[in-house]
N, C-alpha and C positions, 0 to 999 in steps of 0.2 A: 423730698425733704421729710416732712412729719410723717407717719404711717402708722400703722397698728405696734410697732417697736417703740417710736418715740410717745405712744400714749399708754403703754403699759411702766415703760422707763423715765424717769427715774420710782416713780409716785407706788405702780404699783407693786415693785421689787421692796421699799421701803413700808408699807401695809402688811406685803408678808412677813418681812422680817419682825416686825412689831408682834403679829399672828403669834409666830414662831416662839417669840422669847413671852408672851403672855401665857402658850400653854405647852410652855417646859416645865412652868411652875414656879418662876422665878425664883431658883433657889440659895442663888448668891446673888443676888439685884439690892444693895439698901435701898430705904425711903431718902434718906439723904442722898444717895447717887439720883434716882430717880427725881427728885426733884431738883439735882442741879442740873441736868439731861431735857428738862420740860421749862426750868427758865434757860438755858442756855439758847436751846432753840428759837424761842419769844424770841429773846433779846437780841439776838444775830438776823434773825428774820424781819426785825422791825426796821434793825438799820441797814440792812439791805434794802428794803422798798425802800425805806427812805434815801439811800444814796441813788436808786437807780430810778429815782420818781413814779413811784408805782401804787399809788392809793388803792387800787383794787385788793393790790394783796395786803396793804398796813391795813386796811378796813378791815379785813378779814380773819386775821392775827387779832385786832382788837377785840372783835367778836367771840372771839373764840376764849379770850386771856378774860373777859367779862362773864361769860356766859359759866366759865369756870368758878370762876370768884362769888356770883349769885348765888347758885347751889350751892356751895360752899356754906356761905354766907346765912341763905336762910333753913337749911339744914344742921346746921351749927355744929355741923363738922364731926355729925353722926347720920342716921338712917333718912335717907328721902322717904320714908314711908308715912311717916305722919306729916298734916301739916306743921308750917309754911313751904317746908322741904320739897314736899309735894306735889304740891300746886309750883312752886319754883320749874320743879323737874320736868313737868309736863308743857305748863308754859313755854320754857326755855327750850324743850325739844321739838316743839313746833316752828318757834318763832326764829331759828340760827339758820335751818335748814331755807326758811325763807329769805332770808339776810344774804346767806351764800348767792342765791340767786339772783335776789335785786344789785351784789355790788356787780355779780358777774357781769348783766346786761350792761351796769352802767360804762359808761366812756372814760377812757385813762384822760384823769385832769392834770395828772402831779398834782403837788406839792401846794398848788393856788390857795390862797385864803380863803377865799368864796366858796370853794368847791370843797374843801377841808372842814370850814364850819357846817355846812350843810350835812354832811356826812356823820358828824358828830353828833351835831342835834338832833337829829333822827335817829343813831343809836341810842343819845341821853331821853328822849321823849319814849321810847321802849324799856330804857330802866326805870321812869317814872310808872310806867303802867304794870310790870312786872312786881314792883317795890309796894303798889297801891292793892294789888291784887292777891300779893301773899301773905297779909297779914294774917295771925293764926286765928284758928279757928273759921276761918270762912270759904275752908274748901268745899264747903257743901252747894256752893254757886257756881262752883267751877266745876260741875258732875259732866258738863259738857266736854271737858278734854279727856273724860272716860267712854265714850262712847263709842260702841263696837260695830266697826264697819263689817265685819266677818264673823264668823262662830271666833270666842274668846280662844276656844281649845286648843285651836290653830297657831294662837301667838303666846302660848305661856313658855315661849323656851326665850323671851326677852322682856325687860322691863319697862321697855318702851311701850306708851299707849297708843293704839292703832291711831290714831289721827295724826302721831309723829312718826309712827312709821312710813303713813301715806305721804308728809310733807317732806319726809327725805327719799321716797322712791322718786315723786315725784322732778326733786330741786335735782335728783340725780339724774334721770331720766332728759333732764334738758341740758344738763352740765355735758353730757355723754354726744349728746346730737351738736350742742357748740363746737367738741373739737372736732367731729367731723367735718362740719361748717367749715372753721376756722383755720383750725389744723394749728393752735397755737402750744407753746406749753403752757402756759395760765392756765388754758381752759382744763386742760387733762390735771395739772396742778389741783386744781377745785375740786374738781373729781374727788380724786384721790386723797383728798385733804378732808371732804365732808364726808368721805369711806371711813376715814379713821374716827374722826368725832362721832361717825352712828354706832362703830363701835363701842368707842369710846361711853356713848350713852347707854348703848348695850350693858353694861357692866355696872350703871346707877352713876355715872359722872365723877366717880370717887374711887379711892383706892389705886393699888399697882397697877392693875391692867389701865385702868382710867386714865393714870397719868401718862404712861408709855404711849395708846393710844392721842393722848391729846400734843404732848410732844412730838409724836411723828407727824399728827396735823399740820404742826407747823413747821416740821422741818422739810414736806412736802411743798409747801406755797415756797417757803424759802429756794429750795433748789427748782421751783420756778421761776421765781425770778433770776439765778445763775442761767438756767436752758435760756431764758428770754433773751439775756446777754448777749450769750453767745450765737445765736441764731441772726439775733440783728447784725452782730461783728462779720459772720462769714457767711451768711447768704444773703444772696440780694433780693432787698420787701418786694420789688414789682415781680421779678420770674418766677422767684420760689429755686434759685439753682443758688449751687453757691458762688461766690461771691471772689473778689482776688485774692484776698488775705489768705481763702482757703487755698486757691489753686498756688499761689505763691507757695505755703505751708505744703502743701500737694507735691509742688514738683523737689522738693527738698529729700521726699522719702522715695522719689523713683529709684529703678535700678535695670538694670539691663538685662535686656531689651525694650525699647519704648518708643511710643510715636505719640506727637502732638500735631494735633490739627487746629487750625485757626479759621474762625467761621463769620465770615458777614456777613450782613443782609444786605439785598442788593438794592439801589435807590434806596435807600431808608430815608433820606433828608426831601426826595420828593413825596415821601406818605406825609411827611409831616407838616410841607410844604403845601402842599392840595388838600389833607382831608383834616389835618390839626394833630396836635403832640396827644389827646385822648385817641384819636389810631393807630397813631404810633404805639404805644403803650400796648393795646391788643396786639398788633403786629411782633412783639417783642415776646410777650407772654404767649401768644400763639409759638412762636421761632424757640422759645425756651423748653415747653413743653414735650417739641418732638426731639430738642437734642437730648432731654433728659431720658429719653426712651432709646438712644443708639447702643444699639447693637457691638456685639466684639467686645464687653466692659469696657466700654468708657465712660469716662465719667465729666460732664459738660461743666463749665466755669462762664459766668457774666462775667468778661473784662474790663466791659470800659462800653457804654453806646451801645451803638449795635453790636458790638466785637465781642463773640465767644471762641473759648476754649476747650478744646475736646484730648482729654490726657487717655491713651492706651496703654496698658503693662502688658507687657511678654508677647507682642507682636509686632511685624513690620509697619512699617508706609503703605506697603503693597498691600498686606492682608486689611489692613483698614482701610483700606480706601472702598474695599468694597462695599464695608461698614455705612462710611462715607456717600459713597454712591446713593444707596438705600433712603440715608438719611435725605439725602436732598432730594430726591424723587416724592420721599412724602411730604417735604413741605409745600414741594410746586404743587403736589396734586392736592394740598390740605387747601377746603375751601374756607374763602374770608369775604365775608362783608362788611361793608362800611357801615358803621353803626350811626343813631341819630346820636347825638356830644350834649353834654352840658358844658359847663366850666373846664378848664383846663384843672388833673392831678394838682394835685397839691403833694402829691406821695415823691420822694427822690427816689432819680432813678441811675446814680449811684457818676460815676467818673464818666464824661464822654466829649470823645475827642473832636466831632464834628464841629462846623463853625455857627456860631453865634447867628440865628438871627434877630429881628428888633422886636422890640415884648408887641408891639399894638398885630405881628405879625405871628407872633409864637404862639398868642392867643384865638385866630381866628379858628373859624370851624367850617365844617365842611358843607358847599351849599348843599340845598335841599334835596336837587336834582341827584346829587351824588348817594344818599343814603340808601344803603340794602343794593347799593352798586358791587358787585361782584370783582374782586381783586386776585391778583397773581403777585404770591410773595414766591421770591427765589431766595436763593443764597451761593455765595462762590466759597470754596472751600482749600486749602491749603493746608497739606500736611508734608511732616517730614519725623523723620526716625536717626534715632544712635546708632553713631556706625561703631564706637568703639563702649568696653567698662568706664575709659574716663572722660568721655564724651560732655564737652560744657554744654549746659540744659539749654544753655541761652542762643550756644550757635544755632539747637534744631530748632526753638521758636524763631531765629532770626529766617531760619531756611525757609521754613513756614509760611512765614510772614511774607518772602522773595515770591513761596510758589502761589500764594494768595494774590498776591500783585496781578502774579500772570494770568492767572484765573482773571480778575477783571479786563486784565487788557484782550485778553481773549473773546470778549462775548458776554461773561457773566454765566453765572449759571450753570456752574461746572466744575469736579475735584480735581488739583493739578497735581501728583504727589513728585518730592523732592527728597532724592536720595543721594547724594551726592553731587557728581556731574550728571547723573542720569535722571529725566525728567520725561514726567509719561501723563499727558491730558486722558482722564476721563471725561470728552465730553457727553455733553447731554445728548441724547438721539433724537434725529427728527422725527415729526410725527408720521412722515413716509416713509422713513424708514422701519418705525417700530412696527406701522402698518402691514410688515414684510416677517 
């Protein structure tokens, strides 16, 4: 799902573009375009987090629409160079870079009262100290936000004081490590949002470049909160594959030639039954992982449960099935262990068709003797291919689903592929045999 594309996209294509139109020269941009282009973004980005219950990122927009208005404010809407301007400037470029940070780690509350006034009074308890500290004339206390971590020489090509420079390598430097962590778009969103405001600072907080830059800040978190959307809508939170919407949406742009395969886990309702729904959930995330990696371009779908989806373009039944084969040889040989459990997820894990059992049993865990017990996950697998251009998608998932069957009735453990009337088991070889 995420990768080195979804965290330079959208955020950092939007940063260049910004780049780009600051040093063309802006030569047809008005100050009135540009300032309806910098509230536009606020205001669309504010009620997006707010529709999509997103405090991290309305925290962050806030910061930023504040952080703007102070400078502002106590530069009087000429040079940061003298005070209070000054002391504002430095201040405030220490202190946002920090801001970014603490909402990043913090935890998505929504919209709650409690978790909303909290946020707020700790931004308002930071304009109280900003507001107390720039009064004019009394930059000469504040010599400490001049202070040169490095030879000066080195940083006179920006306006920023090295200690706000440090506080934005820094907030970036962890921003960077989250989405790898994480792998989320917030995290890259932030990124790329606090890239624009060091720009932004870059340039004294003021002016064309300033505002372009602080407007792409926030049109950055805004289109992370759209990436966030749509990630939760078509992939699913526990595998990281995507999800039905998308394979639905998926099998609408096939075209011929194509083969679907339909993939179970085999017992899944006794992992869950013996060791509890937290190894189930590994068991699932493990199963998801290797079909994301199958061979031939296919591309894996979570259906439902244990039930995935493997869509191929421009290939048979037959040639995938080798695909097929491969795949299931490494999940049998992918080792698993039974881990120690806490509580049971709390995380959905999306439509599943299995039967119901009773919560005092859905919750147990797996005894003690069982843990760092070594397990054998299989999978039975079922595919079938278009025999004609107007071939309905639904008769080969039904074929699939026919040759899936047989797969279980057979043994388990094995691709059946279904081509019409012609039906050809891959099974799995014994170990005396292989031994041969």
């Amino acid at each position: 799902m995420p990768s080195a594309k979804a965290f330079f996209l959208p955020g950092g294509v939007l940063v260049l573009a910004a780049a780009v139109l600051v040093h063309s020269g802006l030569p047809t941009v008005t100050t009135p375009l540009l300032d309806s282009y910098y509230a536009a973004c606020f205001g669309a980005g504010v009620v997006l987090a707010w529709r999509f219950h997103s405090t991290r990122v309305a925290m962050a927009l806030v910061t930023l629409f504040l952080a703007e208005r102070a400078i502002l404010f106590f530069s009087g809407g000429h040079s940061i160079n003298a005070s209070p301007g000054r002391t504002a400037f430095a201040l405030i470029a220490v202190l946002l870079p920090a801001n970014f940070l603490l909402f990043s780690l913090a935890s998505e509350r929504g919209f709650a009262a409690n978790a909303l006034a909290a946020r707020i009074c700790f931004l308002f308890l930071q304009s109280v100290v900003v507001a107390a500290m720039c009064r004019p004339g009394d930059y000469g206390r504040m010599r400490f936000l001049d202070v040169n971590l490095i030879n000066s020489r080195w940083v006179t090509w920006t306006r920023l004081p090295q200690i706000a420079l440090l506080a934005f390598l820094v907030a970036l430097t962890v921003l960077a490590l989250r989405f790898v962590y994480y792998q989320k778009p917030i995290e890259s969103g932030y990124f790329w949002s606090l890239s624009c405001t060091a720009l932004a600072f870059h340039y004294g907080a003021g002016g064309k470049p300033a505002t372009i830059y602080l407007g792409t800040a926030a049109l950055i978190l805004l289109a992370s909160v759209v990436e966030t959307s749509y990630i939760m809508a078509y992939y699913d939170e526990l595998t990281g594959v995507p999800a039905r919407r998308a394979f639905n949406e998926g099998l609408l742009a096939l075209e011929f030639p194509y083969a679907i395969a339909v993939v179970d886990i085999d017992h899944f309702k006794r992992f869950n039954d013996t060791y509890g729904h937290e190894t189930g959930d590994h068991v699932l995330r493990l199963v998801a992982a290797r079909l994301a990696r199958v061979s031939g371009g296919g591309k894996a779908y979570r259906c439902g449960g244990e039930e995935f989806s493997i869509v191929f373009s421009g290939i048979t039944s037959k040639q995938a099935a080798t695909h097929l084969e491969s795949l299931r040889r490494s999940i049998e040989q992918s080792p698993f262990k039974v881990r120690a459990q806490g509580e049971r997820r709390s995380a959905p894990r999306g439509p599943d068709r299995r039967q119901r059992v009773s919560r005092k049993k859905s919750q147990q865990l797996a005894p003690a003797e069982m843990m760092n017990e070594e397990v054998t996950v299989t999978v039975s697998i079922g595919v079938a291919e278009s025999i004609t251009h107007d071939d309905d998608v639904k008769r080969v998932i039904q074929a699939a689903d026919e040759a899936l069957y047989r797969a279980k009735r057979a043994g388990r453990n094995q691709v059946e592929v279904s081509t019409g009337a012609i039906s050809k088991q891959y099974i799995r070889k014994s170990k005396k045999a292989a031994s041969h």
